[in-house]
N, C-alpha and C positions, 0 to 999 in steps of 0.2 A: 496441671502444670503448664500445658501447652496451650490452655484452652484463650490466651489473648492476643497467639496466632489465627482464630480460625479454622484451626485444622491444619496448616499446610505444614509444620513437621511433621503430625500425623501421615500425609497423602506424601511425603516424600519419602518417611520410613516403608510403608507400601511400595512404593513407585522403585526404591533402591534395594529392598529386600534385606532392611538392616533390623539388628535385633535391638529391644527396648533398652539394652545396657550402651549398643550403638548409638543410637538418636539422642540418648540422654547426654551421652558425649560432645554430637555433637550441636545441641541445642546451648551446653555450657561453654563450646566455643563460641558460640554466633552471640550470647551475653557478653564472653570478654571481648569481643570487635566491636563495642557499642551497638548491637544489633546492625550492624549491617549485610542485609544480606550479600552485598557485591563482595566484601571482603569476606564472607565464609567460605564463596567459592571459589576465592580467589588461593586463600591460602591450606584449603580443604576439599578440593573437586574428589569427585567423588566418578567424575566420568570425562571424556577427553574433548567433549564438546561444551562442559562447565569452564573446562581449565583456558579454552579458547574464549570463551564467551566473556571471561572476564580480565581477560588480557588487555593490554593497550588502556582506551576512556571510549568505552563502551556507551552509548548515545541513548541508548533507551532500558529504565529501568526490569531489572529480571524479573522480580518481583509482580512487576504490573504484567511485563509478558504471560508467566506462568498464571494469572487471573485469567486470561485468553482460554485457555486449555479447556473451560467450561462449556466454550461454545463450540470447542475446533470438532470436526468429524470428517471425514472420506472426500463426501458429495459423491456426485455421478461424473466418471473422466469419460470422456468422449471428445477422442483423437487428442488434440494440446489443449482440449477444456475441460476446466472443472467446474459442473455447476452445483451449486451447495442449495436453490431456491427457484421455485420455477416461476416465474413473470407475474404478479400478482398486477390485475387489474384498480386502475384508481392511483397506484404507488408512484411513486417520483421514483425513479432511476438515473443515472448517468455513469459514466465510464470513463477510464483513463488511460493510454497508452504509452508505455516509455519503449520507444523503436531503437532495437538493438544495431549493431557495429558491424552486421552482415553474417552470412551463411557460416557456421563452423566456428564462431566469436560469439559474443555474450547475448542476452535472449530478449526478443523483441515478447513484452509482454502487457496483457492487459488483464485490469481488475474493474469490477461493475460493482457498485454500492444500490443499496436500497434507502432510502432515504426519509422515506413515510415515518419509520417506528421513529420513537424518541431517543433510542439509539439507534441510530444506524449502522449498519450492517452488510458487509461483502456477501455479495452472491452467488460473484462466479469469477472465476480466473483463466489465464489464458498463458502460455510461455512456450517459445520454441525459438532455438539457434540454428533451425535450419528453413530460414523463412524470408524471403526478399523482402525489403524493404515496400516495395510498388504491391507486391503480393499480400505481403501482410494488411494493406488498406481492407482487403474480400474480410480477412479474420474481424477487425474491427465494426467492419460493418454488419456480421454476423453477432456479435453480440449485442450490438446497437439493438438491431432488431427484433431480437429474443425478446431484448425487455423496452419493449413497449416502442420502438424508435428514439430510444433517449440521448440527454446530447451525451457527443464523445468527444475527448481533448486527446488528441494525439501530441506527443512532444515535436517541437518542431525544430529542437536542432538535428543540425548535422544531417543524417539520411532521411529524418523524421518528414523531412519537404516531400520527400520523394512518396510517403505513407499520405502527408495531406495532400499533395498532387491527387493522386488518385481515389483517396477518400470523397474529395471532394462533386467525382464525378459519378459518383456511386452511393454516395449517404447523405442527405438535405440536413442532417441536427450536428453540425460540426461547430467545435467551441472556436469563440475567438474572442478577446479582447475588445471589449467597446471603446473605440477611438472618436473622439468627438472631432469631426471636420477635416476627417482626411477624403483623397478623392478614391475611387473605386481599386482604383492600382494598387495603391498603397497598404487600401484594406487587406484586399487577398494578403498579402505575408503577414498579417497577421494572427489569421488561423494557427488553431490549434495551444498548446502550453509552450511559453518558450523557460528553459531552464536555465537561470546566471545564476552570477554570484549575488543578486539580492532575493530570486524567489528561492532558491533551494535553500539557504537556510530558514526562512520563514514557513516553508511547507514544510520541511524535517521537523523543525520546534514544536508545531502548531500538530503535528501527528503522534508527536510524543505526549505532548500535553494530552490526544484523545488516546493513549494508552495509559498514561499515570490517573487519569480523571476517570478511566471507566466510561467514555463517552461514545463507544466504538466496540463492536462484535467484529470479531476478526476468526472465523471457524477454517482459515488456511493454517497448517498444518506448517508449510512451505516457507509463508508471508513472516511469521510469526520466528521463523527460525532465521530469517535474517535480519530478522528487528534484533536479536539477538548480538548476533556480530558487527553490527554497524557499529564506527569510528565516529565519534563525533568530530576526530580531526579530518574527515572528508567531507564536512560540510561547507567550507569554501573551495571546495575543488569541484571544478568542469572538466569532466577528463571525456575527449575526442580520439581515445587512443587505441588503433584498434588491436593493439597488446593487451588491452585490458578485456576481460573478460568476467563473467559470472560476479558485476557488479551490482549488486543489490537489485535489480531489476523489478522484482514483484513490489518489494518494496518502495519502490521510486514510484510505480506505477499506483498505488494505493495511497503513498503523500500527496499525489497529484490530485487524485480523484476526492480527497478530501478537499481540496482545496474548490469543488467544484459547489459545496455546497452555498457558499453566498451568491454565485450564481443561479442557485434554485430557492434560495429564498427572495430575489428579486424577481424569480417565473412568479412566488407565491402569494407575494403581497402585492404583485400588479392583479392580482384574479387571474390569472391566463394570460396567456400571451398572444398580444395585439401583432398585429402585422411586423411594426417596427421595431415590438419586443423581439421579435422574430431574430430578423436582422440583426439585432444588437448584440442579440444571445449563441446565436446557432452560427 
């Protein structure tokens, strides 16, 4: 009966501890809502983080989340890092950082992709609300380095300068924007990911799409459960506000890092990077 799920009433009747007269139940509601599953949870939660999850216009499908779960596990935590894969030699790497609102406010964090497989794949993660902004450059640089000195995009609004400031004096593979014909002044502010109102919804879309497509391993536990509660009506919002707190942060940080990857298919199709590749890229 269930078998053009795949399984997943199956692993949810497991997962929730329901009996086969239960799931039969509720597999004959999720047919009268037109199979969908955002409306079985919506009008049948079954736990107080379904009933959340599908509140509001919820931005990334459940559905494709819970396909995640295949890949998710632990890793190794050590201090504010998680790393799920240790530095393979040859692999393409790169890193992303969304720099939090200050000490005691929402979390300056970072996420590292692998980028070699044909999916790619998070590595390692990073997240702390009790980290300076100028300090947090040492954390970014530490991951950098881990995997292979790969490039890393700090976000560059707001305190994020203060993270490239010092980034910059401490880590040579720092992302920026190829500007054609500016003069050296102008270059420097442009390091790093700047976050508006035209890239953020492009890197949200373009992240959902590598969750609905199956394009992306995502084995954070963390990442995964705020893909969850993201609003799609915060996609044109820039919020500076340092009331606001425990905003999506891992996940901000992992749409960026996505967005890193045409970036490394211009390292790839150039053969390696020329001096000026250099430049253009780091």
């Amino acid at each position: 009966k269930f078998t053009d799920l795949k399984g997943s009433f199956k692993d949810y009747q497991e997962r929730n501890g329901l009996t086969n007269r239960q799931i039969t139940y509720y597999y004959t509601q999720w047919q009268s809502l037109n199979k969908k599953f955002y409306k079985l949870f919506q009008e049948y939660p079954l736990t107080v983080e379904e009933a959340f999850a599908t509140s509001g216009n919820k931005m990334f499908d459940k559905a494709a989340i819970e396909r995640q779960k295949q890949y998710e596990k632990d890793g190794d935590k050590v201090a504010d890092w998680i790393y799920y894969e240790d530095y393979k030699p040859g692999h393409t790497y790169a890193g992303a950082a969304d720099v939090g609102h200050g000490v005691g406010l929402d979390s300056s964090t970072v996420v590292i992709m692998d980028f070699t497989p044909a999916k790619p794949r998070v590595v390692a993660e990073y997240a702390s609300n009790q980290i300076d902004a100028s300090i947090f450059a040492y954390e970014v640089k530490s991951g950098g380095t881990r995997y292979g000195n790969c490039l890393m995009a700090p976000e560059n609004n707001d305190r994020g300068h203060s993270t490239i400031t010092k980034l910059l004096e401490i880590y040579s593979n720092v992302y920026r924007q190829k500007i054609e014909g500016k003069v050296e002044e102008a270059i420097k502010k442009e390091y790093g990911w700047n976050t508006n109102g035209a890239t953020k919804p492009k890197m949200m879309l373009e992240l959902k799409t590598a969750y609905n497509d199956d394009l992306i391993e995502v084995p954070s536990k963390l990442i995964n459960r705020e893909a969850k509660t993201y609003d799609e009506n915060d996609l044109n919002v820039i919020r500076f506000d340092e009331e606001q707190t425990k905003h999506w942060d891992r996940l901000t940080a992992l749409a960026i890092c996505w967005q890193l990857r045409t970036s490394l298919i211009y390292q790839s199709e150039s053969g390696g990077l020329s001096k000026q590749n250099k430049k253009d890229l780091s």
